[in-house]
C-alpha positions in Angstrom: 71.5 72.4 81.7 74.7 73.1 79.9 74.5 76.8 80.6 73.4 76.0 84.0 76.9 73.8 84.2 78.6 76.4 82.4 77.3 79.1 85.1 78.5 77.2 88.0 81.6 76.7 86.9 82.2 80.6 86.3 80.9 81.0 90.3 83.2 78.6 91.5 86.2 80.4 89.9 85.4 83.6 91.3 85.3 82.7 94.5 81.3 83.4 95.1 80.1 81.6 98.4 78.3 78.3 97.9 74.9 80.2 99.4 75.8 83.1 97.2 76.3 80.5 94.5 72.4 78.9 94.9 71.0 82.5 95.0 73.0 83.4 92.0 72.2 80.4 90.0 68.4 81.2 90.3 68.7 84.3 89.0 69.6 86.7 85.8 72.2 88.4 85.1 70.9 91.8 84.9 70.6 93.8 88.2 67.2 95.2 87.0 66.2 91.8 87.6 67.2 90.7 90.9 64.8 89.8 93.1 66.0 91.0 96.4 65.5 94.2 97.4 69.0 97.1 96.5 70.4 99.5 99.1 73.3 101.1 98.7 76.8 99.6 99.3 80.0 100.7 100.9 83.4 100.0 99.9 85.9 101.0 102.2 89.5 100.9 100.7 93.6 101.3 101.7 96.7 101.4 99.5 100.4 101.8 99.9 99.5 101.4 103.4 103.5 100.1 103.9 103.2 99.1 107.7 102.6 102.9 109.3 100.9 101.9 112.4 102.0 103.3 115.2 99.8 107.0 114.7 97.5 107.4 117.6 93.7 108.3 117.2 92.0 110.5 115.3 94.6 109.0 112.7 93.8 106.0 110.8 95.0 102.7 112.1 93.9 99.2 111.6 91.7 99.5 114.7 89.8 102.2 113.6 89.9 101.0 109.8 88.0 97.5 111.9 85.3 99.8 113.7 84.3 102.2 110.6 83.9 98.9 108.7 81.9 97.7 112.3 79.8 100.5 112.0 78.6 100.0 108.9 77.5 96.3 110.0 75.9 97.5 113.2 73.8 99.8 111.3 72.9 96.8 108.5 74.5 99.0 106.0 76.2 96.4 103.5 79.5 97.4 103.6 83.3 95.4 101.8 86.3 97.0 102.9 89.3 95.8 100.6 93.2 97.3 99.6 95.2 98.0 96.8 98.3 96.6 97.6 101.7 97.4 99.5 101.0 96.8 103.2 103.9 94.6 104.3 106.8 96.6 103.8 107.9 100.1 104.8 108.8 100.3 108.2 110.7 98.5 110.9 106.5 97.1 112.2 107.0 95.4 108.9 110.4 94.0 108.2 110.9 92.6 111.5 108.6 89.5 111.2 108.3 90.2 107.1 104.9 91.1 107.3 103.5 88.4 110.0 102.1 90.9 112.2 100.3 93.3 109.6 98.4 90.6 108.2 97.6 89.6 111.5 95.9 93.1 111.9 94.4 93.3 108.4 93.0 89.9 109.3 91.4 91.2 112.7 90.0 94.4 110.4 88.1 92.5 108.5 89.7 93.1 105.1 87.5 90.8 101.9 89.9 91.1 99.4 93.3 92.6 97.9 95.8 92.6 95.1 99.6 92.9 95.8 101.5 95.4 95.7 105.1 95.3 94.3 106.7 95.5 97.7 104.7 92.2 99.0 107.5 90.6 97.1 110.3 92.4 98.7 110.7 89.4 101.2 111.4 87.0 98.5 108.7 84.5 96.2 108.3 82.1 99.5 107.3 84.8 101.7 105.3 86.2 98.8 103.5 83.0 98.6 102.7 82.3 102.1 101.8 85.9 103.2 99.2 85.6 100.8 98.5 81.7 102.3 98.5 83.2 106.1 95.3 85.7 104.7 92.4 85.4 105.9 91.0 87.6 102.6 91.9 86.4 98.9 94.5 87.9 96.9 93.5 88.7 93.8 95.8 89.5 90.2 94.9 88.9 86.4 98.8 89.4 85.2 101.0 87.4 87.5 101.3 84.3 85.8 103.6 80.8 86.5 105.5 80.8 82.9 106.0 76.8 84.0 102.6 76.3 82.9 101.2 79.6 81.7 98.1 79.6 84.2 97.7 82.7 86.3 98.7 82.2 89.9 96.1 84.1 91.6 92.3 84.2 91.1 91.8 87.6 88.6 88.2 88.1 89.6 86.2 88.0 93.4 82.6 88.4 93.4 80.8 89.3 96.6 76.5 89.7 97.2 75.8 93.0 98.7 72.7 94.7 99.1 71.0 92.9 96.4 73.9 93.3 93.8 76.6 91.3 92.4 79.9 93.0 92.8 83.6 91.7 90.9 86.7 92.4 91.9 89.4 92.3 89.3 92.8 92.5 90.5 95.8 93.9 88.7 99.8 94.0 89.9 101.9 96.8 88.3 104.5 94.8 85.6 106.8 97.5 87.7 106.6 94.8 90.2 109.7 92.7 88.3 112.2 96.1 88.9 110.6 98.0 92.2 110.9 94.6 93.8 113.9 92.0 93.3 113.9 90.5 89.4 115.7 87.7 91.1 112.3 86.5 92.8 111.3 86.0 89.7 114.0 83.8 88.3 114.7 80.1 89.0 117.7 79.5 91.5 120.3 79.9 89.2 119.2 83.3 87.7 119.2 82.1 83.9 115.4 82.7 83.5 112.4 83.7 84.4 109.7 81.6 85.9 107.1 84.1 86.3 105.4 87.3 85.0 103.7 90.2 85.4 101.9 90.3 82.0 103.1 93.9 80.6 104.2 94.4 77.6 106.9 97.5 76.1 103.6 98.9 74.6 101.3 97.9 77.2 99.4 95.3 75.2 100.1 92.2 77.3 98.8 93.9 80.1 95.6 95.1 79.1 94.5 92.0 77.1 95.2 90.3 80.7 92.8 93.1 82.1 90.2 93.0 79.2 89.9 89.2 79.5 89.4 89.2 83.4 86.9 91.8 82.8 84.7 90.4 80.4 84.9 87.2 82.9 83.4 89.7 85.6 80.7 91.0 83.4 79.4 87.6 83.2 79.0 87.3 87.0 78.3 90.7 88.6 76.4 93.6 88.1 79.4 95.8 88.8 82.9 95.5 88.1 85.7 97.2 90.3 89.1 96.9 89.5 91.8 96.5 92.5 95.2 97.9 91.2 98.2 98.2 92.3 98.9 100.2 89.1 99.4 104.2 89.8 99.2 107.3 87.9 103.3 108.4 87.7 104.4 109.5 84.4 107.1 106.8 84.7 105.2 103.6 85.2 103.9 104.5 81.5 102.4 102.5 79.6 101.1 100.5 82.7 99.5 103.0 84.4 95.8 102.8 85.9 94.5 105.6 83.6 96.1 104.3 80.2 94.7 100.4 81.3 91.4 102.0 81.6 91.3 103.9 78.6 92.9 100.8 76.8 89.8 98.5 78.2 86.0 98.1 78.5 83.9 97.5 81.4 84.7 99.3 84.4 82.5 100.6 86.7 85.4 102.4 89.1 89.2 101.6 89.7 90.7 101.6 93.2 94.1 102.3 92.5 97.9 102.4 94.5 101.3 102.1 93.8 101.7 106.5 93.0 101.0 107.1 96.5 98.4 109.9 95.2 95.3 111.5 96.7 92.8 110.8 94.3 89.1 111.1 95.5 87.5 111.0 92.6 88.5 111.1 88.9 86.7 110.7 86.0 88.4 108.8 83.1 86.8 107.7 79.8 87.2 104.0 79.0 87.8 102.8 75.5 84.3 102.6 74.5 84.1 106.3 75.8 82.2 105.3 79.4 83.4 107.4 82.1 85.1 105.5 84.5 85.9 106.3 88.4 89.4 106.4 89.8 90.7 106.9 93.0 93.4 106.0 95.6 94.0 107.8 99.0 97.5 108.4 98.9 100.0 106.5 101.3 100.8 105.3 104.9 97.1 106.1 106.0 96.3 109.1 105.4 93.1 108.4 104.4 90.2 105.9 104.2 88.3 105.8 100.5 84.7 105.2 101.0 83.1 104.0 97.5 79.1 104.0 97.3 77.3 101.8 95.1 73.9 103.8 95.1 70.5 101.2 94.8 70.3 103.6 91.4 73.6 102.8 90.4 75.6 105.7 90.4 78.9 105.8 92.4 80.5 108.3 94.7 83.5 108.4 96.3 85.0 110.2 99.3 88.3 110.2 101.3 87.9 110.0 104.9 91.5 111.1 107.0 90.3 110.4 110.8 87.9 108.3 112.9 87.8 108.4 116.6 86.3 104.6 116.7 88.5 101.7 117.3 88.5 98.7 117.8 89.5 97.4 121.2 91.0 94.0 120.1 92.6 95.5 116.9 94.2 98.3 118.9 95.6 96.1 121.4 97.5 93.6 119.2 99.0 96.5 117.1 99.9 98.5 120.2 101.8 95.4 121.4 103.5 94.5 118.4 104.5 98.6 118.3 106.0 99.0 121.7 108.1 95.1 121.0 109.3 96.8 117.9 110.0 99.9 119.9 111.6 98.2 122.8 113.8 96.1 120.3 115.2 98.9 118.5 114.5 101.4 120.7 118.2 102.3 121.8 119.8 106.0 121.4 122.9 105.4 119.4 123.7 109.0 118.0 122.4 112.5 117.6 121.8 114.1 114.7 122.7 118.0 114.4 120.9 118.7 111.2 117.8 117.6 109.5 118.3 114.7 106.8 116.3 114.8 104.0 114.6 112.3 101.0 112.4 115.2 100.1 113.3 118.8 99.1 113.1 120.8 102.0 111.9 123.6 99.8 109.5 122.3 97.8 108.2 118.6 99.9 108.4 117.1 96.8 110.5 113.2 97.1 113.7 114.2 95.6 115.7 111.2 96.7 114.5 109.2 93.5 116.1 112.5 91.2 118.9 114.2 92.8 121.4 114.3 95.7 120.1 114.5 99.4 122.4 114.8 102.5 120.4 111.5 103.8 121.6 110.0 100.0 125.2 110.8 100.8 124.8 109.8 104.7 123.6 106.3 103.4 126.3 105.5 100.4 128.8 106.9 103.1 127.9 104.4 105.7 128.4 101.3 103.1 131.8 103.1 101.9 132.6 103.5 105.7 131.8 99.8 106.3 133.9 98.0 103.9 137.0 100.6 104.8 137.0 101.0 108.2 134.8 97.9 109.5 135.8 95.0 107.3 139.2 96.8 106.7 138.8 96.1 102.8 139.5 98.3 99.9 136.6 99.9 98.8 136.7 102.4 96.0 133.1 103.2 95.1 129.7 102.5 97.4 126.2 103.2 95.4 123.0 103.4 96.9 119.3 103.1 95.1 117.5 106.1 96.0 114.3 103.8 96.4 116.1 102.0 99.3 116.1 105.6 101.0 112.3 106.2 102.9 111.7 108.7 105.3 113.6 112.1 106.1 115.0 112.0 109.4 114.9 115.2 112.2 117.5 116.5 114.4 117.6 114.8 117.5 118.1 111.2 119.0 119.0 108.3 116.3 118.1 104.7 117.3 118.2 101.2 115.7 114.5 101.8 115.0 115.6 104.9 113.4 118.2 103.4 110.7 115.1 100.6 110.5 113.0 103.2 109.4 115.1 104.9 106.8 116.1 101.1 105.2 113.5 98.4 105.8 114.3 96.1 103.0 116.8 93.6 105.1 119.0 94.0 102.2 122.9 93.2 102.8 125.5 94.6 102.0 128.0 92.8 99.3 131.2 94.2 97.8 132.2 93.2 94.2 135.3 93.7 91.8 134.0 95.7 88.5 135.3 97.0 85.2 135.1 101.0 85.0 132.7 99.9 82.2 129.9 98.5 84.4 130.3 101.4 87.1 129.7 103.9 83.6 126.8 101.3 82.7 124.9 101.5 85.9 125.2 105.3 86.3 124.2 105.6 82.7 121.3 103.6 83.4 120.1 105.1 86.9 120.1 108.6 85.4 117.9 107.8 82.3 114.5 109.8 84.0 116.8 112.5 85.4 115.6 115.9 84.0 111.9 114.4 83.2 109.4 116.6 84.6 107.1 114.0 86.9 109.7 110.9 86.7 111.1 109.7 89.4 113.4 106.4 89.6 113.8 104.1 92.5 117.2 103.3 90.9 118.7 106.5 91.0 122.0 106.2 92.3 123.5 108.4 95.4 127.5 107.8 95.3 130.5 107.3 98.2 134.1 107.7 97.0 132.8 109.5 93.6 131.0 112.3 91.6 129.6 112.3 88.5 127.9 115.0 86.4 124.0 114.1 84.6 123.6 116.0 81.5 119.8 116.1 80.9 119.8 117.7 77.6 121.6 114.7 75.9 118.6 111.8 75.3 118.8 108.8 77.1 119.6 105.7 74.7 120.2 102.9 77.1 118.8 99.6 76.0 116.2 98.4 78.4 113.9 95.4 78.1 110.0 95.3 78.5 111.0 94.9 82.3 112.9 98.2 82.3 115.9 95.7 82.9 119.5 96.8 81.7 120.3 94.9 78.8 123.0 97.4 76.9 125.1 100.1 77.0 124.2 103.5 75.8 124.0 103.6 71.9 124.6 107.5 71.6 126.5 110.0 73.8 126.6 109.2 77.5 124.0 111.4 79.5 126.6 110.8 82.6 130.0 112.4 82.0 133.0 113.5 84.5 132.7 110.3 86.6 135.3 110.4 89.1 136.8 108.0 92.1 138.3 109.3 94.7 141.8 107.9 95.6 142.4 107.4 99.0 146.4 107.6 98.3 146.4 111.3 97.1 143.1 112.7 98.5 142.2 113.9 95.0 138.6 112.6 92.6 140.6 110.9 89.6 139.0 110.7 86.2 137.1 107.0 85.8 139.0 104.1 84.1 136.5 102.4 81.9 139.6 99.5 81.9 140.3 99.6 85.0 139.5 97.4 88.0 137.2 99.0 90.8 135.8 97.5 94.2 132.5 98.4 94.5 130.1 98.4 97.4 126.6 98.2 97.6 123.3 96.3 98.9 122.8 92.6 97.1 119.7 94.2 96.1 121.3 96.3 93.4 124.4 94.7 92.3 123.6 91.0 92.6 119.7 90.6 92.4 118.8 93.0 89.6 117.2 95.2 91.6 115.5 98.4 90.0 117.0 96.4 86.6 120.6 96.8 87.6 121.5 93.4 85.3 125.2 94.9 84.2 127.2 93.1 87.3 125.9 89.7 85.9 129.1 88.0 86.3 131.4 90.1 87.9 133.7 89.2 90.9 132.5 89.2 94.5 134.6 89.7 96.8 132.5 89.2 100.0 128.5 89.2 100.9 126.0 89.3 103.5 128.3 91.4 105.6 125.6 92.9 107.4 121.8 94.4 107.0 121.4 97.3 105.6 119.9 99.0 108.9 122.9 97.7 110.4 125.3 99.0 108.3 123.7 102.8 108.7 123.7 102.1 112.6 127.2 100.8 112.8 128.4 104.3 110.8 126.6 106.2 112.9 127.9 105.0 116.3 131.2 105.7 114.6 130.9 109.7 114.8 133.1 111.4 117.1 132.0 114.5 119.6 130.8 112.5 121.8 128.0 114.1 124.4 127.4 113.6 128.5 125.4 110.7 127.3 128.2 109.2 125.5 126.2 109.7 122.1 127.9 110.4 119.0 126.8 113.3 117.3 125.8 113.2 113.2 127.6 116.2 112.3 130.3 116.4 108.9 133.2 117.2 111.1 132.7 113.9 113.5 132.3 111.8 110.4 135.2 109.3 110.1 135.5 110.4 106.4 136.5 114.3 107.5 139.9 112.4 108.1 139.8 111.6 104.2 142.0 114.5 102.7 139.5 116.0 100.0 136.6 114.0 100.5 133.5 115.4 99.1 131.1 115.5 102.4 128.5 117.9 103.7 125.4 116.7 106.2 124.2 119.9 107.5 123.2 120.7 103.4 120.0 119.1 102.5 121.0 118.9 99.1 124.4 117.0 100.1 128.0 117.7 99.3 127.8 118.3 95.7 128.7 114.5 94.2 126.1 114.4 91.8 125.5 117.4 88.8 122.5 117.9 87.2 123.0 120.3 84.3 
């Protein structure tokens, strides 16, 4: 009777039905021993999703996503369809009611389960928190713990009955989340510490004892165990990476895995007792569907599935509304852009925004700079710009609200503060730390207004970092960024940086005031004025400002109509994709 109590107990924690619950209590834990008959059972997956919904069929949407997992049902195929986090930030179908409306649709698909993703916290720990309360599916996460009383703050483990098998979930949130997101959310109101964590760890320890543990919990109940992770395979989320928390861990069946954005179909990777595990993740923003089979013989395969002509009726209607009151809301012309602007290298595809100067990098810092001179007639000296705040290139042609919506979702504002020389060195120091590493990118690299700076990759980076990847010190050895500049309004010339001197610097809350990406060396310094406007706003309002103005009385993006041409000297150059030369990579 005790192991009987025991049992139950285990159930009720994972989440297991209460008929699920009387079936499971009756019987063994070995699947050779089940009593039902096995077929084979579908998983249907999504990751890094990040509100793309407006594609039109054959592409995935939410409506066809609902009638693939429909069809399964209507052919009594057991069938769980689940995702890997990111799915409430990314585009304007996103920001504009944080996330209400995609839930909505995931909701109406039928999704059974999830694990965030770093950007479900972009909207701040309330929003976090009731996003995951306005589910209709559990979310799911062995490392995010409440430091207040050290219990986890999720479920780790979901177990569901399918076609005569036990199946766990364990859920896993990239320790990334504390950087890629806003620290801040993490912090108690006044910013002196943290209340919660993403278990981690500088060698990735913390993390996968978190892991291990929820495992062996899932062993106990299911037949299978799946990992959910919002976790990825880039070089630079090392050591927290799906591949090293497999290869650090034991038990595994497969790993459904997000965060890298990667097409991954099927990838074999050996656990720590030397079991082949399988990996996969379908890359981003709906281009495909995984389908994972659970074979009644127990092997799994995995495909990646990029169109369905199905939908579903009701799912397609809700998300073609919400679309087209998005559209109509931001749907105003407001400039025209001459020239392509790029995140990714036009050459090569590759994202390049996260590790080197783009015209859409220097469009963006420009816009901030342009704000707080022009706008708010304030001195400004210096604007910066995180590269991860920067999403989606940008043709030539028309420019709407929806447009500068698109390229920054976050509803970040825009803050200017009074810093030391010092601190501009620090954070400049800090953003270019990956720059030069084959495969790294950084969310935090740093695009420039009113300055130019020089990265010199062959000099190692010694900035002092926390577990968190947060700023903590200045550079120990020689500086990696060199020949920092500021350009001076007064005599049109890029003047040599003052480490003493006093600078105003402009930028999004997000970076200089809510250690975002880990920027924690402007702890303390002088603001001078916040929440001027969103950061959307801020691109729009620069953009309307453009001269050679058209028949339709629409400004057009070109470097002469900028109101920085007037700025004797300035460095600025939109129709080159690779910007106007502010940033050296040598």
């Amino acid at each position: 009777m005790k192991h009987l109590i025991s049992r139950r107990s285990f159930l009720k924690a994972a989440g297991i039905t209460s008929a699920a619950t009387a079936m499971a209590l009756g019987a063994p834990a070995a699947s050779a021993c089940w009593s039902s008959d096995k077929s084979d059972v579908t998983i249907l997956y999504t990751n890094d999703v990040h509100t793309y919904i407006d594609k039109q069929a054959p592409k995935l949407t939410y409506a066809s996503i609902a009638a693939l997992k429909q069809s399964y049902r209507d052919a009594g195929k057991p069938v769980l369809l689940v995702d890997a986090g990111d799915h409430v930030q990314g585009t304007a179908y996103g920001s504009m009611d944080e996330g209400a409306s995609i839930i909505e649709l995931m909701n109406a698909a039928g999704y059974d389960v999830a694990t965030p993703g770093n950007h479900e916290f972009d909207y701040g720990m309330d929003r976090a928190k009731q996003i995951i309360k306005d589910a209709d599916f559990p979310y799911l996460s062995c490392n995010w713990v409440d430091l207040r009383t050290n219990l986890r703050v999720l479920p780790s483990v979901k177990v569901f009955v399918k076609g005569g098998v036990r199946i766990a979930f364990v859920g896993v949130t990239t320790p990334e989340t504390f950087t890629k997101s806003t620290p801040a959310y993490f912090m108690n109101k006044a910013q002196t510490k943290y209340i919660y964590d993403i278990l981690g760890g500088e060698d990735g320890q913390k993390l996968y004892d978190a892991v291990q543990k929820a495992i062996d919990k899932a062993k106990i109940l299911a037949d299978y165990v799946i990992g959910l992770g919002h976790l990825g395979v880039d070089p630079s989320s090392s050591p927290w990476t799906s591949e090293e928390v497999i290869a650090h861990t034991s038990g595994f069946d497969a790993f459904i895995d997000g965060h890298s954005h990667t097409v991954m179909e099927n990838k074999q990777v050996a656990d720590a007792s030397g079991k082949m595990v399988t990996l996969t993740q379908t890359g981003s923003y709906f281009a495909n569907v995984g389908e994972m089979t659970i074979a009644a013989d127990g092997t799994i395969s995995t495909r990646l599935v990029s169109t369905c002509d199905a939908v579903d009726s009701a799912v397609a209607a809700a998300q073609t509304a919400w679309v087209n009151s998005v559209d109509d809301m931001l749907g105003e012309k407001i400039a025209v852009g001459d020239a392509n602007f790029y995140i990714n290298d036009p050459e090569t595809g590759k994202r390049r925004i996260r590790s080197g100067e783009t015209n859409l990098g220097d469009f963006v810092a420009d816009g901030i700079y342009t704000y707080f001179n022009e706008v708010e007639q304030l001195h400004c000296d210096i604007a910066l710009m995180n590269g991860g705040g920067i999403r989606t290139d940008v043709a030539a042609g028309y420019w709407t609200f929806k447009t500068c919506k698109q390229v920054s979702p976050f509803g970040n504002v825009a803050c200017l503060m009074s810093v030391t020389g010092k601190q501009i060195q620090d954070a400049l120091e800090f953003a270019a730390r990956f720059a030069g590493e084959s495969g790294k990118e950084n969310g935090g690299f740093l695009h420039v207004a009113g300055a130019s700076y020089e990265i010199h990759t062959d000099i190692p980076n010694t900035v002092q970092t926390d577990d968190k990847n947060v700023w903590i010190g200045s550079a120990t050895g020689t500086p990696r960024v060199q020949n920092v500049k500021i350009y001076d309004k007064a005599s049109g010339s890029y003047l040599p940086l003052d480490p003493a001197k006093t600078y105003a610097l402009a930028g999004m809350n997000y970076t200089l005031r809510n250690l975002g990406d880990g920027f924690a060396m402007f702890d303390g310094a002088e603001l001078i004025k916040d929440y001027v406007s969103e950061d959307y706003l801020v691109m729009s309002t620069y953009a309307m400002s453009f001269g050679g103005v058209d028949a339709e009385g629409l400004p057009h993006l070109a470097t002469a109509n900028s109101p920085l041409a007037e700025y004797p000297g300035y460095l600025i150059n939109y129709e080159n994709p690779y910007g106007a030369g502010r940033i050296a990579i040598l």
